[in-house]
C-alpha positions in Angstrom: 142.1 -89.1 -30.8 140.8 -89.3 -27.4 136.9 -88.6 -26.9 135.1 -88.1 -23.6 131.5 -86.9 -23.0 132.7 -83.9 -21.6 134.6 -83.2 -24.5 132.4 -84.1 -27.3 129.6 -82.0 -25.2 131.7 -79.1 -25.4 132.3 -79.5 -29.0 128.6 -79.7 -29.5 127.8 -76.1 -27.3 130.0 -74.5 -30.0 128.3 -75.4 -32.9 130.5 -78.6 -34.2 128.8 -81.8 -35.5 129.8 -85.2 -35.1 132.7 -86.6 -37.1 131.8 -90.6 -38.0 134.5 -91.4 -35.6 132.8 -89.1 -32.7 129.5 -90.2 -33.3 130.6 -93.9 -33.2 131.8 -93.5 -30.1 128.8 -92.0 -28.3 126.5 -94.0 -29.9 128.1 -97.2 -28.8 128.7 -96.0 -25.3 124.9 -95.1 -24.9 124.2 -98.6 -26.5 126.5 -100.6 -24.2 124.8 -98.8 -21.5 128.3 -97.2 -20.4 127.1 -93.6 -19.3 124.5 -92.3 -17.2 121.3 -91.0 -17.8 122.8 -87.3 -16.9 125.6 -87.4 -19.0 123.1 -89.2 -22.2 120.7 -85.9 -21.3 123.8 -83.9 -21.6 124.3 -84.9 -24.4 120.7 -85.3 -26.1 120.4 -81.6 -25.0 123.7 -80.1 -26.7 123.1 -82.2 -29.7 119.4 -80.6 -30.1 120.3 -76.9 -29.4 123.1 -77.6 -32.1 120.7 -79.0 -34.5 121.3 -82.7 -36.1 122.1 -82.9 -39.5 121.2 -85.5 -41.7 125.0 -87.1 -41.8 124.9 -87.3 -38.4 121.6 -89.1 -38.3 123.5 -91.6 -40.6 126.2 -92.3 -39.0 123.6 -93.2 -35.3 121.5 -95.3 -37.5 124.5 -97.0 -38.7 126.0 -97.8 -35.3 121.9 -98.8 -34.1 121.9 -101.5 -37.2 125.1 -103.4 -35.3 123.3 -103.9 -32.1 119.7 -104.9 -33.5 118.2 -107.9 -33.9 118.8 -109.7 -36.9 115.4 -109.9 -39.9 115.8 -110.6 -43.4 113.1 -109.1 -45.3 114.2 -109.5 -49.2 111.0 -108.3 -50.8 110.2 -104.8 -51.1 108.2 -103.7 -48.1 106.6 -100.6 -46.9 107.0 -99.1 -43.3 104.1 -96.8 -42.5 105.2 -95.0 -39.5 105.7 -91.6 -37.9 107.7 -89.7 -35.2 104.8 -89.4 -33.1 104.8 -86.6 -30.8 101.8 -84.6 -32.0 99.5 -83.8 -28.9 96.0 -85.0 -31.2 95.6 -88.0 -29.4 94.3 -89.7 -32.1 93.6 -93.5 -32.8 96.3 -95.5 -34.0 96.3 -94.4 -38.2 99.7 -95.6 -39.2 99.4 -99.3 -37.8 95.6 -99.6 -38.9 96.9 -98.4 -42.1 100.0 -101.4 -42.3 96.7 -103.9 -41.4 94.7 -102.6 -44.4 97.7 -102.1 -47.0 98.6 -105.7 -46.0 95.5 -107.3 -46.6 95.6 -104.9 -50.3 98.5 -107.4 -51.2 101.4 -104.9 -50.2 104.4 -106.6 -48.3 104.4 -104.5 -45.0 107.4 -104.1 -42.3 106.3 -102.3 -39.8 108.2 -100.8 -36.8 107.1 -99.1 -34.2 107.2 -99.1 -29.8 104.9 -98.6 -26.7 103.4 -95.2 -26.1 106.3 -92.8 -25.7 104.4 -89.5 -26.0 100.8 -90.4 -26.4 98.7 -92.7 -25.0 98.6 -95.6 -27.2 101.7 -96.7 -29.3 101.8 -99.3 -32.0 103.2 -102.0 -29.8 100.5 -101.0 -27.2 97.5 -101.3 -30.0 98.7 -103.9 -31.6 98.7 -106.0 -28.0 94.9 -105.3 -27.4 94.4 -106.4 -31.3 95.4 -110.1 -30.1 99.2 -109.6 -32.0 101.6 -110.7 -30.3 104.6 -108.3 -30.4 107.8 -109.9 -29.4 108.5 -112.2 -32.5 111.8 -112.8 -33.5 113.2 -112.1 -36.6 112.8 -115.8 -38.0 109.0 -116.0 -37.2 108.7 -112.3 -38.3 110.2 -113.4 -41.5 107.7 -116.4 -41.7 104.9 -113.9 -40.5 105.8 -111.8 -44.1 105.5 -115.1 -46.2 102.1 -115.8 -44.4 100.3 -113.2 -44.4 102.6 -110.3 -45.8 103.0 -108.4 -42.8 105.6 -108.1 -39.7 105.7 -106.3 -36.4 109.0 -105.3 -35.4 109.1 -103.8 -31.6 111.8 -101.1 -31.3 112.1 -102.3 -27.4 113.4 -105.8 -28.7 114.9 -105.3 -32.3 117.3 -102.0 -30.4 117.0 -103.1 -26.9 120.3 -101.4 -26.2 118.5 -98.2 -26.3 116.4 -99.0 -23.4 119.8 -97.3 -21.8 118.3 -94.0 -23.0 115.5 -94.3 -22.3 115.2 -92.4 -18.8 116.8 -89.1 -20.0 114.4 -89.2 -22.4 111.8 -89.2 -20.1 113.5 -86.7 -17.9 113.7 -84.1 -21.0 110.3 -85.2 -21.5 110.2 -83.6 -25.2 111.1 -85.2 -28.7 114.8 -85.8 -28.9 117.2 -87.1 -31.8 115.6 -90.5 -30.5 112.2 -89.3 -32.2 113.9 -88.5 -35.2 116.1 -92.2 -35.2 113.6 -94.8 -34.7 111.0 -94.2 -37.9 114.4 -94.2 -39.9 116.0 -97.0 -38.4 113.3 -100.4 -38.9 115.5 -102.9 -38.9 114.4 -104.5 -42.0 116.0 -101.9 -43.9 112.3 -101.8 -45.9 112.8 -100.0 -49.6 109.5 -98.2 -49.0 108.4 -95.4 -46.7 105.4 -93.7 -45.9 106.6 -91.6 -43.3 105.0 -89.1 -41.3 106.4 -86.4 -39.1 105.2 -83.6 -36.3 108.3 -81.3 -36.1 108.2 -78.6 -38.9 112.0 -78.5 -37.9 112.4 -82.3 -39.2 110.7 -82.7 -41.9 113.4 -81.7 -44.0 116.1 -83.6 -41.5 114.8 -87.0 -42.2 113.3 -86.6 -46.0 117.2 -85.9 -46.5 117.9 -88.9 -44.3 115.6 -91.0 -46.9 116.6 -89.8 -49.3 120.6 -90.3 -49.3 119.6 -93.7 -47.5 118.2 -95.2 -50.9 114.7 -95.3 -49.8 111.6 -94.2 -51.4 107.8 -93.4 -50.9 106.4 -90.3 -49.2 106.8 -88.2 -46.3 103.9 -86.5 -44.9 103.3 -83.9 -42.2 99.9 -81.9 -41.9 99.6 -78.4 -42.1 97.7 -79.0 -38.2 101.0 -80.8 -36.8 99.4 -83.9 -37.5 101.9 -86.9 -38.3 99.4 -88.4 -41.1 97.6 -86.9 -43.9 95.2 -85.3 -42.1 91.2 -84.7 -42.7 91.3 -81.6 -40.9 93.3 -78.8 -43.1 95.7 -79.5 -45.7 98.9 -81.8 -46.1 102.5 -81.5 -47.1 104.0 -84.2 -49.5 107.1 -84.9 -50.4 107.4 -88.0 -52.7 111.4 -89.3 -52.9 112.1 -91.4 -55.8 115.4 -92.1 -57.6 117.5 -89.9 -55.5 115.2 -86.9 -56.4 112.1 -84.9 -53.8 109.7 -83.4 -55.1 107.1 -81.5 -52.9 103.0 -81.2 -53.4 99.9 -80.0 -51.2 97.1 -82.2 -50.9 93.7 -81.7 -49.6 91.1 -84.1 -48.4 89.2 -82.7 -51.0 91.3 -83.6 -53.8 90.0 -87.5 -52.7 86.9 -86.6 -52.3 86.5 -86.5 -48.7 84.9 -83.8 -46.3 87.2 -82.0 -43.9 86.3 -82.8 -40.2 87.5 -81.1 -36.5 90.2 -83.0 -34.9 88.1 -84.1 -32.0 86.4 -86.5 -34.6 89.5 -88.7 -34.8 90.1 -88.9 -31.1 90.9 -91.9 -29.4 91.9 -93.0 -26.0 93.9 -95.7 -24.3 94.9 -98.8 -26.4 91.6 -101.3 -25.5 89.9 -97.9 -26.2 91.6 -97.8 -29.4 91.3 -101.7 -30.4 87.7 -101.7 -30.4 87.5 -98.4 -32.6 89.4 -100.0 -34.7 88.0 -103.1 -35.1 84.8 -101.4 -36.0 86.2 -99.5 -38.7 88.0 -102.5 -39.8 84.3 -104.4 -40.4 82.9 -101.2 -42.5 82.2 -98.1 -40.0 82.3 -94.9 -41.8 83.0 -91.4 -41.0 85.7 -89.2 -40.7 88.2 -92.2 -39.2 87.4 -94.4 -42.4 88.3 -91.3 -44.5 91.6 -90.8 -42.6 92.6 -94.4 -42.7 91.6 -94.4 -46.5 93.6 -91.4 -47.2 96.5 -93.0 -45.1 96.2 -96.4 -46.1 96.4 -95.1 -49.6 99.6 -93.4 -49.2 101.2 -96.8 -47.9 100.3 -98.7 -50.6 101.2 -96.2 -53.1 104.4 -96.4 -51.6 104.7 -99.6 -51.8 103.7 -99.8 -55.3 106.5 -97.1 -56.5 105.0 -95.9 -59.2 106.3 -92.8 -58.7 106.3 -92.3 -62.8 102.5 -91.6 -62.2 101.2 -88.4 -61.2 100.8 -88.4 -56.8 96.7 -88.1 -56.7 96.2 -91.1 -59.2 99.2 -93.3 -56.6 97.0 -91.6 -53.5 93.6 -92.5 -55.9 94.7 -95.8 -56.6 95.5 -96.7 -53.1 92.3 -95.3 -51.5 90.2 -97.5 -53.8 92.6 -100.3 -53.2 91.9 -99.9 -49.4 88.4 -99.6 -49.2 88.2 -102.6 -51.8 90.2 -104.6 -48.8 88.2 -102.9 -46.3 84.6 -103.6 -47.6 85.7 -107.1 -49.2 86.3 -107.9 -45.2 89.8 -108.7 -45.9 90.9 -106.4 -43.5 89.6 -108.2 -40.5 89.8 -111.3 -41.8 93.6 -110.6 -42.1 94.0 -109.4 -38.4 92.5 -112.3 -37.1 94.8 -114.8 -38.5 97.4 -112.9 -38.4 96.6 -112.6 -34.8 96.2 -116.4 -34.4 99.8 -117.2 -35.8 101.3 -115.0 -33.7 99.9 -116.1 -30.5 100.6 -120.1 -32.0 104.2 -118.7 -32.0 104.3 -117.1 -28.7 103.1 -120.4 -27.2 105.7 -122.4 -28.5 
């Protein structure tokens, strides 16, 4: 069977999905860097007026896992991340929440990238925190026996994807890229807490979990919000042994006030830093209560006791995190963490 870009476009405009053998093909060709950023937006553009479907994701991620950089992370580890995307603005939650979860005694693996559609991205955050960013998988690895946690940058573990990156930015909207990189960490981590913006994806990439063997949570507030949010309600779906099950939670059900939006603002990344550093030495108000809630749901995914009924996981983690938060853990686990890293840099 011959493919061509033209081709496959066309078969994507009439409503048919990628076979393996089709999505191999352009997924290695964008990777390789092999076609240009028209044809790639082309592309991008059928596939998302078609409407991914969750084998299709799989067989991308698939193809993305032979071109990463190697990391062997045997433990069980939790990934907080989310698609990003939006519009709040808000400080960094998910990485503040793999600090805390860390320093709580859960093995974290977290992967995320520079700002993409907000102003500060993990990577970015991270940076201004004093982590360095670019480890390699074998001081990753030794970062994880350390201190229990482990950035992975998507720019350097899938660097082949810098190829896509200016259609992306010419579309200038979320793509099947937003939907690939939470889902493709490529430590493979058993655990999840993953949060998502697009109504239209959330039940994409659950599926995607789920039939991946993962488990843990997927989040999206009823607000857009890609966290559990403090500001309205928040969908749940917990993914354990193959099975979903779905739940509404409130910041009320933990005990906490709701609050506007505007209270969990934040800005650029040295904004960002020093926001949450403060938090991080025992600030309250409605950003502790979000990074409690949040921080909760990573280690409850880590925990996997998904036997247990979701508010006493979600209960158990909150108290877990504050416990690490007050204790002084928290910072006290940034810092050195932050010291190896640089050590490693400079060698």
């Amino acid at each position: 069977m011959s493919i061509s870009i033209s081709s496959l476009i066309k078969d994507l405009n009439v409503g048919r999905d990628h076979t393996a053998e089709t999505a191999e093909w352009i997924m290695s060709e964008i990777l390789q860097g092999k076609l240009s950023d028209e044809e790639i937006a082309s592309w991008i553009t059928a596939l998302s007026t078609k409407g991914e479907t969750p084998e299709e994701i799989e067989f991308f991620i698939n193809i993305m896992y032979r071109y990463a950089l190697p990391i062997n992370i045997s433990q069980r580890a939790v990934d907080p991340v989310g698609t990003g995307g939006d519009g709040f603005h808000t400080i960094n939650i998910s990485t503040t929440s793999a600090i805390v979860a860390a320093s709580a005694g859960c093995i974290v693996a977290k992967h995320g990238s520079v700002a993409a559609t907000s102003k500060s991205g993990s990577a970015d955050v991270l940076l201004e925190l004093g982590i360095n960013t670019d480890l390699d998988g074998a001081a990753n690895e030794a970062s994880v026996a350390k201190f229990g946690i482990a950035f992975m940058k998507a720019t350097k573990y899938h660097s082949s994807l810098r190829y896509a990156a200016p259609a992306r930015r010419a579309i200038a909207k979320p793509t099947v890229f937003n939907v690939l990189g939470p889902l493709s960490n490529p430590s493979k981590p058993k655990a999840i807490a993953l949060g998502i913006a697009p109504l239209n994806r959330f039940d994409l990439m659950s599926e995607v979990m789920r039939n991946r063997g993962a488990d843990g949570f997927v989040v999206r507030g009823n607000d857009g919000m890609d966290e559990i949010t403090i500001v309205t309600t928040t969908k749940v779906r917990e993914i354990f042994d193959g099975k979903a099950r779905d739940f509404e939670i409130s910041p009320e059900d933990f005990g906490f006030e709701r609050a506007s939006i505007d209270t969990l603002r934040g800005g650029l990344p040295a904004e960002n830093a020093v926001i949450i550093r403060d938090y991080l030495a025992g600030k309250t108000g409605p950003i502790r209560d979000a990074l409690l809630l949040n921080s909760g749901l990573t280690i409850a995914a880590f925990r996997g006791e998904h036997q247990k009924d979701i508010y006493e996981q979600i209960k158990f983690g909150i108290q877990s995190a504050a416990d690490a938060i007050d204790s002084g853990k928290a910072l006290k686990l940034l810092n050195e963490w932050g010291t190896y890293t640089q050590g490693v840099g400079a060698n």
